[in-house]
N, C-alpha and C positions, 0 to 999 in steps of 0.2 A: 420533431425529427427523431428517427430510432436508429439506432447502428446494433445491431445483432453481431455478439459475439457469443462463440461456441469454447464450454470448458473444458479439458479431460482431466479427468481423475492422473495426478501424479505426488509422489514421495517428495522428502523433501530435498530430495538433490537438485532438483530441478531449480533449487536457488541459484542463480550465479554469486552474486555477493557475500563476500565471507559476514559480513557484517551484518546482511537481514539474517545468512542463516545461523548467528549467532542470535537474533530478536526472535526466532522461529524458534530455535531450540530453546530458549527463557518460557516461550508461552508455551514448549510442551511439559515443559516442566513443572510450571505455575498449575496447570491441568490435571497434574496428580495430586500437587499437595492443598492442606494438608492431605488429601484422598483425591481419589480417580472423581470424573465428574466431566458433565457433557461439554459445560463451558468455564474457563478461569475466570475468575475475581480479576479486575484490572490492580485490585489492592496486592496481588499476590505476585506480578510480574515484576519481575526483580533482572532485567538485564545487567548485564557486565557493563564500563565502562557509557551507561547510558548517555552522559552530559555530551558525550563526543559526536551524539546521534540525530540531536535535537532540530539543528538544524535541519537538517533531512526528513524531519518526521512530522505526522501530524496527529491531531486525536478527535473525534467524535464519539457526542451522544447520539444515539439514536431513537429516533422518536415516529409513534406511527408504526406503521405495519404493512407486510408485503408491499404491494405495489405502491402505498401512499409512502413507505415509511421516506422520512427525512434526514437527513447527517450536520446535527449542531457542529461548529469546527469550535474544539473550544481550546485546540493549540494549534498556530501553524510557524513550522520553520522558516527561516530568514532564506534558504536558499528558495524555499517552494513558492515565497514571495515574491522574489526574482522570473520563477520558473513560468510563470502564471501570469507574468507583468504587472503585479497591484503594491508595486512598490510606490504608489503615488498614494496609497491608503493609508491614514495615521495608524502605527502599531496597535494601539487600544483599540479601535475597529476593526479589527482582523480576526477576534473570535467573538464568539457569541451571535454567527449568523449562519445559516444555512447554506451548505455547499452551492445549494442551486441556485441559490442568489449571489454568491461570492463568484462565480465564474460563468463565463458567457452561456447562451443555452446550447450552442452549438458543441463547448468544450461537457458541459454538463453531460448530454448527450451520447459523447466518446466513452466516458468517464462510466456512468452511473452502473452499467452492466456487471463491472467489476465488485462496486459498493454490493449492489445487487445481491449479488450469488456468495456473498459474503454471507449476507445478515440471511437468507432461505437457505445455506446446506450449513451455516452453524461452521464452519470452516476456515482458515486459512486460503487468502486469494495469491497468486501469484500470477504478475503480468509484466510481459515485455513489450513495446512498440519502439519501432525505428523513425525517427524526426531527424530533420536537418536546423543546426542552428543557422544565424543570419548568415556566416558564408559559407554554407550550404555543404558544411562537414556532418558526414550521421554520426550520429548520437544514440545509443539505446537509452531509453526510458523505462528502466524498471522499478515495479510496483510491487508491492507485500503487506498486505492488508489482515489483520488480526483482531477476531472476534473475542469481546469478552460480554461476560452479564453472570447473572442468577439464575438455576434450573437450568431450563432451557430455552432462555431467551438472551438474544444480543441487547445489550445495552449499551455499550460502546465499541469503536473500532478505533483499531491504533495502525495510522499505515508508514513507513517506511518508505521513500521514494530515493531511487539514485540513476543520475544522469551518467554513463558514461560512453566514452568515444575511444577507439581503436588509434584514431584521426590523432589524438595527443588534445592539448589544449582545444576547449571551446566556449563559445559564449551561448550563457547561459539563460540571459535575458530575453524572456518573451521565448523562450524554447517551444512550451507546449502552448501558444497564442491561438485566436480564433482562425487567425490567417498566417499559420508555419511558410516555410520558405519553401515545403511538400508535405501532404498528406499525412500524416501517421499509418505506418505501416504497423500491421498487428503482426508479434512473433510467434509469441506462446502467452497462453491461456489457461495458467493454470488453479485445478482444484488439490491443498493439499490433505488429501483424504487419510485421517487417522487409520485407516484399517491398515495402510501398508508400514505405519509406523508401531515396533514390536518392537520390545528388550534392547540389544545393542544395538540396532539401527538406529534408535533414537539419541543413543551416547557416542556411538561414533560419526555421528551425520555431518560433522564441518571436515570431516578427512580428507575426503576428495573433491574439496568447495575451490574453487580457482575465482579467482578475483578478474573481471577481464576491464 
């Protein structure tokens, strides 16, 4: 099964979350030092209050190339646990396996177009979809996915996921399951394309970040 999504080219405002766009602006900054360069060092990414993130986050190797390549998980958060429903999985089993195994093929599927266009334009991902939890409150599902490696190639990706709802309180369990309570609606699709990131836009870019 393939689900075809389309990216466009956008800055980094297009974050909603103060908090990825604080993980965003870590990895543009990890990107100059010590010098400019195509892709950071995951050794050089240095977010602010990172331990507060962890849960929400995850980390891959990646292995392979273009269309073969694969995403080793070799950290996942305790809420993305929840989010996915493989809280029946012992802790210790939850890295060191392959996304495409770790989650259903149909979720895989939804999923991978994002990894995608990650690891082929060398980029920052930025993605939104709308899910209902079990009683059937929407939820946006935002994604922010960050490329690191050597030269010019991804060797890992660090992603950032936050659940949030307008709605107030939701349940969280089983949110993005093989069988939601509706579809996932796609929002935005975003590429965050370094060209539109220059001098002060990249210091001032949490300005006008609104937390929703």
């Amino acid at each position: 099964m393939e689900f075809c999504l389309e990216f466009a080219s956008a800055n980094p405002s297009v974050v909603r979350s103060v908090k990825q766009r604080e993980l965003l602006n870590a990895w543009l900054r990890a990107r100059t030092r010590p010098r400019p360069r195509p892709l950071p060092s995951v050794r050089d990414y240095q977010p602010d209050r990172i331990g507060d993130e962890i849960a929400d986050m995850m980390g891959f190797d990646v292995t392979g190339n273009g269309e073969d390549a694969r995403f080793l998980i070799t950290q996942e958060g305790a809420r993305l646990t929840a989010t996915y429903g493989n809280e029946h999985i012992e802790p210790d089993k939850r890295t060191n396996r392959y996304l495409d195994d770790a989650i259903d093929p149909v979720q895989y599927a939804r999923v991978r177009p994002c990894y995608q266009i990650c690891l082929t334009r060398k980029r920052p991902t930025y993605s939104i979809c709308m899910v209902r939890d079990a009683d059937g409150k929407e939820v946006s599902f935002e994604r922010l996915l960050l490329p690191f490696g050597s030269a010019d190639t991804v060797e890992q990706i660090v992603g950032s996921y936050k659940a949030i709802s307008i709605e107030g309180g939701f349940k969280i369990t089983n949110l993005m399951a093989v069988t939601p309570t509706a579809e996932p609606v796609s929002l935005v699709n975003a590429i965050i394309d370094l060209d539109f990131v220059r001098g002060p836009a990249v210091r001032g870019a949490s300005d006008d970040v609104i937390e929703i």
